[in-house]
N, C-alpha and C positions, 0 to 999 in steps of 0.2 A: 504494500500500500504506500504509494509516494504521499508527500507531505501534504499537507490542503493547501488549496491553491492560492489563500490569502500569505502564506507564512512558508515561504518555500527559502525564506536566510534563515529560519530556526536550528537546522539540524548544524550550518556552520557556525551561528554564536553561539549552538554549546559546545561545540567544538572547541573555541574560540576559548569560551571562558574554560572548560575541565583542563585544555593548555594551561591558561595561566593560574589556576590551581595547583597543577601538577608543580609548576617551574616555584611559585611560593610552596607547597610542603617539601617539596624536594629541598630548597634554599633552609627553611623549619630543621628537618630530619638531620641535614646535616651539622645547622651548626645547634641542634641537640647533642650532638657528639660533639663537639668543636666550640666550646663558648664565646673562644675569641674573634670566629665570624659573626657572633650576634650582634647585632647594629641595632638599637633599641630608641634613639631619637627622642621624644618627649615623655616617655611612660617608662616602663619597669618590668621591661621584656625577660631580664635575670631573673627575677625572683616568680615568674609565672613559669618560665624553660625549668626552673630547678625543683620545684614544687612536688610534692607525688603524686599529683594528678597530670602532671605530664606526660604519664606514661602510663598502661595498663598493663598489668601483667610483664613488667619489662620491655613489653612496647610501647617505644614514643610515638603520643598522640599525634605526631605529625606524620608517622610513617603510615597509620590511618588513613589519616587524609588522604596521602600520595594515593593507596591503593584504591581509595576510594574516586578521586580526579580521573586517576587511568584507568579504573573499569568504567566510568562514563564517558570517556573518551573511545577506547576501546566499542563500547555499546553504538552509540552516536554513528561510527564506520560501519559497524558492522548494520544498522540500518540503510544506509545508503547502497555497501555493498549486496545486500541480501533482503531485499526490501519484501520478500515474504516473512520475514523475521522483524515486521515493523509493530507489530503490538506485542511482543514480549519482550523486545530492546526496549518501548517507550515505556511498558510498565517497568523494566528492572531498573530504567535511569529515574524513571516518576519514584520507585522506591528509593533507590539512593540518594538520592537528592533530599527525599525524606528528611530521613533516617541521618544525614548530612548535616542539614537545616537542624533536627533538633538537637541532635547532641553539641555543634554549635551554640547555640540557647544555652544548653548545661554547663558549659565550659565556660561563657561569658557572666552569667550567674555567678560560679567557681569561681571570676577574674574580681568582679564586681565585691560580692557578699562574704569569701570567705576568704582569699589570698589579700582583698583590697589590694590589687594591681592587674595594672593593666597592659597588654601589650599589642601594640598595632594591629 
């Protein structure tokens, strides 16, 4: 099922933006490992990276994100290329993006209410 025909730049701006997701948790991930690449500009990007809610189970929340930017990147192609595959690409990215969105929310709660601090 090709896209509707009001909205035929959707599948490239989420393209667009799970790119520039990926390229910020990947830049995240790494300088989780690495403090001295974190550039933190007007907020208190240390003390949220160091926190133990940065991580679940030993994974850093940002290495989350990445997998979660690259499977809707990944999904988004694989609509295009296999366009019989176009309503359970849109449902798995409509879930991801969820499931994205809220624990986002959870996290800025977390930044907000119990670390008090914030980071970009």
């Amino acid at each position: 099922m090709p896209p509707p025909s009001g909205r035929p730049w959707l599948p490239l701006a989420s393209a667009v933006l799970a790119s520039l997701g990926i390229a910020l948790s990947t830049y995240l991930t790494i300088a989780h490992y690495d403090d001295g690449l974190l550039v933190c500009g007007l907020s208190d990007c240390a003390t949220v990276q160091a926190s133990d809610y940065a991580e679940i189970l030993g994974v850093p929340v940002a290495l989350l994100g990445l997998g979660m930017y690259a499977s809707v990147f990944i999904l988004v192609c694989l609509r295009q290329l296999r366009p019989a595959l176009t309503l359970p690409a849109v449902a798995a990215t409509f879930g991801l993006a969820l499931s994205g969105t809220i624990f986002a929310g959870y996290l800025t709660y977390v930044e907000l209410f119990v670390l008090e601090a914030i980071c970009q």
